[in-house]
C-alpha positions in Angstrom: -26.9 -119.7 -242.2 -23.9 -121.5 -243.2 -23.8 -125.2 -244.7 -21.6 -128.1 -243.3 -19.5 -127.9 -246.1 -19.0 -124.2 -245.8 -17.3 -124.0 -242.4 -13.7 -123.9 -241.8 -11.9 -127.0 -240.5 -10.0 -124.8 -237.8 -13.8 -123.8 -237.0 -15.0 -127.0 -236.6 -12.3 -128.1 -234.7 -12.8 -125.5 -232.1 -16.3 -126.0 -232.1 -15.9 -129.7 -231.3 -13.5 -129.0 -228.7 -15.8 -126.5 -227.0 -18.9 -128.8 -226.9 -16.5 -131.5 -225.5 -14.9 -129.7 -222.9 -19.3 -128.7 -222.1 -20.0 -132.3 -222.6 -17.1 -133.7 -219.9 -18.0 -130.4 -217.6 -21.8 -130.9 -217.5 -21.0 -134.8 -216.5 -18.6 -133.7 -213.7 -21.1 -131.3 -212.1 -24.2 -133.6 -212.4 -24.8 -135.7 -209.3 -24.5 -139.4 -210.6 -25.6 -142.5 -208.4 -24.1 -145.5 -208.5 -26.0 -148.7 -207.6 -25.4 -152.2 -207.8 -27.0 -154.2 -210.5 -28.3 -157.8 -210.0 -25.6 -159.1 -211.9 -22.7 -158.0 -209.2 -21.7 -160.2 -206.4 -22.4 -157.4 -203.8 -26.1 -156.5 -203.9 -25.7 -154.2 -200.6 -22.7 -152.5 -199.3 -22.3 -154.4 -196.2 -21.9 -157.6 -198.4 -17.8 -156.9 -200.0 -16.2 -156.7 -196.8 -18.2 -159.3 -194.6 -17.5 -161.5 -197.8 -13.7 -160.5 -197.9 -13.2 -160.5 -194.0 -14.5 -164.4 -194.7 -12.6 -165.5 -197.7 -9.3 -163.6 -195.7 -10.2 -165.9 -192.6 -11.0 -169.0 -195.3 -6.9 -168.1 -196.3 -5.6 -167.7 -193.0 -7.0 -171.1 -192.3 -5.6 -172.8 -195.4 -2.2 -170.9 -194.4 -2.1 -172.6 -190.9 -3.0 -176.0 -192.7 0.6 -175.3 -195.0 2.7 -174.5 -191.9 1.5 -177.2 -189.9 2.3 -179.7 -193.3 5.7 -177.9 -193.3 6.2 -178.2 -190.1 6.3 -182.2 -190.1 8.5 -182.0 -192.7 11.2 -180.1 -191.1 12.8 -183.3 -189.5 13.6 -184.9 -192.7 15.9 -183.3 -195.2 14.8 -184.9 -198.4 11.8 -183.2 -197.6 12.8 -179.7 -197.1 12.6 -178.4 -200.3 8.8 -179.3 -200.3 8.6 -177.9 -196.9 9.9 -174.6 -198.3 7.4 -174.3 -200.6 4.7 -175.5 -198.1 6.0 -172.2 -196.5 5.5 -170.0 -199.3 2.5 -170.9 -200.2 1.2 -170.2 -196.8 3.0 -166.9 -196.7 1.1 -166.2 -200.1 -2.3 -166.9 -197.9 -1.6 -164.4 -195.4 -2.3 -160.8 -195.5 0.1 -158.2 -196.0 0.2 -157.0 -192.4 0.4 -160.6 -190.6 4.1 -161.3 -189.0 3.2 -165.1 -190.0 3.6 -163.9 -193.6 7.5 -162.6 -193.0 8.3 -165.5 -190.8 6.8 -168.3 -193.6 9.1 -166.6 -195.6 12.3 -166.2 -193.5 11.8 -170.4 -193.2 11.4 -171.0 -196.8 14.5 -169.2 -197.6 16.8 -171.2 -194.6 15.0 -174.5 -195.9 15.8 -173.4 -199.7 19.4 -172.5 -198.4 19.9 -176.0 -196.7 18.8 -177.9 -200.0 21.8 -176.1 -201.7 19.1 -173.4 -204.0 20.7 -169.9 -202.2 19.6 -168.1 -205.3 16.2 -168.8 -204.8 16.7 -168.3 -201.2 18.2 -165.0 -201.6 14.8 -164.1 -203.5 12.4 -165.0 -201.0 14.6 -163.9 -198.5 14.5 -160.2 -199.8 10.9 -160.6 -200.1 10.7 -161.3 -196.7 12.8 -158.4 -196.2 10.3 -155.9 -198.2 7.3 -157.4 -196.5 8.5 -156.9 -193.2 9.3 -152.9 -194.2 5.9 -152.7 -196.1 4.1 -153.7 -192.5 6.7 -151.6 -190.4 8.6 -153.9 -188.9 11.9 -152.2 -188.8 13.7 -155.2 -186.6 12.6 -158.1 -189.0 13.2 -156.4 -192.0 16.6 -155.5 -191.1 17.2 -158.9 -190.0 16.2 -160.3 -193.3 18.8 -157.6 -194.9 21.0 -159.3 -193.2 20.2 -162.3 -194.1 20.3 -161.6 -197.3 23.8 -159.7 -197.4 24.9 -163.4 -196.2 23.5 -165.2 -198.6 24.6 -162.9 -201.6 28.1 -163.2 -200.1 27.5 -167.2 -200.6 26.9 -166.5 -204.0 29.7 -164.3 -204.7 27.2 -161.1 -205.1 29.2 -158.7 -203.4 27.2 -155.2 -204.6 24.3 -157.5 -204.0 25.8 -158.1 -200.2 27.2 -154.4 -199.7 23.7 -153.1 -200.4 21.4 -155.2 -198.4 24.3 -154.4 -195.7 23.7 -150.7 -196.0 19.9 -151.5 -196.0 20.4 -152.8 -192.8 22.7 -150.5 -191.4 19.8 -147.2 -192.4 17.1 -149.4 -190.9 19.4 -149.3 -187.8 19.4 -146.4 -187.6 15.7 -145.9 -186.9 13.8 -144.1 -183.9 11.4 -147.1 -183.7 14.4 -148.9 -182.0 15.2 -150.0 -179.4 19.0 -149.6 -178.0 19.2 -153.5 -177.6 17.4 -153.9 -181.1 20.1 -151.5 -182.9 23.2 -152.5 -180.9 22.1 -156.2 -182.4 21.6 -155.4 -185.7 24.8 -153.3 -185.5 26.7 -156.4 -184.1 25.4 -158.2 -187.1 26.6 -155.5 -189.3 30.3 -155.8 -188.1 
């Protein structure tokens, strides 16, 4: 038999990598069950998403509570700057897939562009943009493209402007349109 010290490194080596590759193989193949311990939030499965599906509503609420606080702001101009940020703040409350969340969005940046602050309103209005793509909403987010183009012309971005312009123009081209829908956005386009 041989002694530690009398194997080869090059041996031990591939001995070690043997019994690892053994080691992670045996764990794949065994059947492993995973429960929850007392010390997790979700004792039982049904738990996560009744929990979520409240705190969601819980943030929809709040979201609605913004808007409505923005929304009495929107007659007074030294006020609009909070109202924009009423309005992202809400849009940050809604879920990915609301249309609330683009159009909280859309009225922060025209609020943010009214106060004189069109570089932060070009930002949130290409967020508004890539929300409205993420959720499938072709029409919106080629509208906010749009939008967008505008505002970079107002800061003198014109790559900035010709690319949300071609943005728009490939969204137009999509079959989710409608003929009225792309002749609009194409009208836009110029």
């Amino acid at each position: 038999m041989q002694t530690p010290s009398s194997i080869s490194p090059s041996v031990l080596r591939h001995s070690a990598a043997v019994l690892a590759t053994a080691l992670a193989g045996a764990l794949l193949l065994s059947p492993v069950s995973v429960q929850a311990s007392p010390a997790t939030p979700f004792s039982t499965p049904v738990e996560a998403p009744v929990l979520e599906a409240e705190l969601q509503a819980d943030d929809v609420e709040r979201a609605r509570k913004l808007e409505a606080r923005a929304e009495d702001f929107r007659n007074q101009p030294d006020q609009w700057k909070k109202a924009a940020r009423l309005y992202q703040k809400a849009a940050e409350l809604r879920p990915a897939d609301d249309h609330q969340k683009v159009l909280n969005l859309q009225q922060a940046s025209l609020l943010l562009h009214y106060v004189g602050d069109d570089r932060m309103a070009l930002t949130v209005m290409e967020e508004a943009a890539e929300v409205a793509l993420r959720r499938g909403d072709v029409v919106a987010a080629a509208e906010a493209r749009l939008d967008a183009a505008w505002l970079a012309g107002e800061l003198k971005q014109g790559e900035t402007a010709r690319e949300h312009l071609e943005e728009a123009r490939i969204l137009s081209s999509s079959p989710l349109l409608g003929q009225s829908e792309r002749s609009r956005i194409l009208h836009r386009i110029g």
